[in-house]
N, C-alpha and C positions, 0 to 999 in steps of 0.2 A: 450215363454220359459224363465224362469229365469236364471240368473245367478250363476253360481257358485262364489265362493271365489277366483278362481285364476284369472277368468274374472275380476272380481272386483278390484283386488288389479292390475291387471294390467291396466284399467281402469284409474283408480286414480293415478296410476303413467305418466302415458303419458298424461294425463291432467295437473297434477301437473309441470313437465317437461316442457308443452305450457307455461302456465302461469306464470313461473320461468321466461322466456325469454323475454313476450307477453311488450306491452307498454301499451294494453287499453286494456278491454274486455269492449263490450256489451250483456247483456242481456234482450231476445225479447221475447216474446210469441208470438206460433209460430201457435195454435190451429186454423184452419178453412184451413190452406193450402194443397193444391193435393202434391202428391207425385212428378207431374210433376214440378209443382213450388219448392219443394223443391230441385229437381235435379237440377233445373236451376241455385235456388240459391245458392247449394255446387259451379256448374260451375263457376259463376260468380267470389264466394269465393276464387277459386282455382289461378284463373288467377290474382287478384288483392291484394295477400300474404295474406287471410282472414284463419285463422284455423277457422273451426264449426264444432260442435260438439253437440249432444244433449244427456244431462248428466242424469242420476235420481241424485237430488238435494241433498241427504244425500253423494254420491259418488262425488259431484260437491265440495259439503262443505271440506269433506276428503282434497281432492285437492286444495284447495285455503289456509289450513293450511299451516302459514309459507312464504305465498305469499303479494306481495302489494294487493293483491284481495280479502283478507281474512275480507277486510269491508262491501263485499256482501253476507256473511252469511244468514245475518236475511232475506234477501229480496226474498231468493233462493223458492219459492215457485209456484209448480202449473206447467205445462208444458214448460221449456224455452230453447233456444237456445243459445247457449252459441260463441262470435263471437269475437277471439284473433286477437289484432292486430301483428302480425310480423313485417311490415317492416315501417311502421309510425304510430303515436298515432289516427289519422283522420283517417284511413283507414276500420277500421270492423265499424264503426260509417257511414263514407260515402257508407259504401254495403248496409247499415241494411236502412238508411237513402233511398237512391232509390229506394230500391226493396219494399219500405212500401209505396211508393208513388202510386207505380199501383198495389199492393196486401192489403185491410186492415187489412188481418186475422195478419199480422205480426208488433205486438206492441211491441216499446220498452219499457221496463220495470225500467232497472236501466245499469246504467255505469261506472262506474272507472276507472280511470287513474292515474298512479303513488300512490294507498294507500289510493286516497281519493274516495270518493261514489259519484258521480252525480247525481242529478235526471234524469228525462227520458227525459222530456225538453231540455236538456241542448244536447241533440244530436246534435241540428245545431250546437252551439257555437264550439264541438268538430269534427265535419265534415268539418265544413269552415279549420280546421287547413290545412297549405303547407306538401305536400309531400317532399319527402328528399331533392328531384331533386328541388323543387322550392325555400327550403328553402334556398339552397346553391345559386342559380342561384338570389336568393333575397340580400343573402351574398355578392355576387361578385360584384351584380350592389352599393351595396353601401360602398365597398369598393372602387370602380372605380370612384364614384361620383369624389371624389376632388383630382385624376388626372386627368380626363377630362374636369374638370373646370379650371384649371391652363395651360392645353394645351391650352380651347378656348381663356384666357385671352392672354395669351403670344403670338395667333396667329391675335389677334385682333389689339394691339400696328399697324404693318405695312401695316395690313389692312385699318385701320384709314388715314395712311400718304399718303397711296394710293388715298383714297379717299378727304383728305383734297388737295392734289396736282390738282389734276383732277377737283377740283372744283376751285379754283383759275388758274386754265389752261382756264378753260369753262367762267369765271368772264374777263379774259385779252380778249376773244372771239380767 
């Protein structure tokens, strides 16, 4: 059943709106997958902040005018999946990334992040990235580094006299 014009413009807004906010899309070619796998993979999506969506590429294009995503243009071709990151830049990268490890109908295609186009390749280098929680939790330890180096040192001084005593006690017998 086609679309109407209000489907469409509405369409394109609510994508436009994702990808306003989004930090990365990927897109996958999605062709050889059951419906079962694709529920799976909305599920997956859902739980781990993935928008997906799957766009006709003239309505994709629509939507990426005006966006940092607007460098995937030319590449919008053929049946694709379209997979917004929300809540970190590795996140629709790390979905698309395992769910193509046990499915191969789903290829990634191309990717961007912040305005610039990635190849498809480049999925691991953008999958490895830290989630928010680790980035901070990466933050903390090394900010903490060199207070807990100056606490070891400062507790080492009478540790030392401790054990310099003790061994000159142990030398008298």
């Amino acid at each position: 059943m086609p679309l109407n014009l209000e489907d469409k413009k509405s369409i394109v807004a609510e994508v436009s709106a994702i990808a306003a906010e989004a930090h990365s899309v990927v897109a996958a070619e999605y062709h050889g997958l059951t419906v079962d796998e694709m529920t799976q993979l909305r599920a997956t999506a859902r739980n781990s902040g993935v928008y997906l969506r799957v766009v006709k590429n003239t309505l994709a294009r629509r939507a990426f005018e005006g966006t940092d995503f607007e460098c995937m243009n030319d590449g919008l071709v053929g049946p694709l999946l379209l997979a917004f990151s929300q809540e970190d830049p590795g996140s629709a990268a790390r979905l698309v990334k395992d769910f193509a490890k046990d499915h191969e109908a789903l290829v990634t295609k191309m990717l961007s992040v912040g305005g610039e186009l990635l190849a498809a390749n480049e999925i691991d280098r953008l999958a490895k990235l830290p989630t928010k929680d680790q980035a901070i939790s990466m933050l903390m330890a090394l900010m903490m580094a060199p207070t807990e180096k100056l606490a070891r040192t400062l507790k080492e001084v009478p540790a030392k006299l401790v054990r310099t005593v003790e061994a000159v006690k142990q030398a008298k017998g």
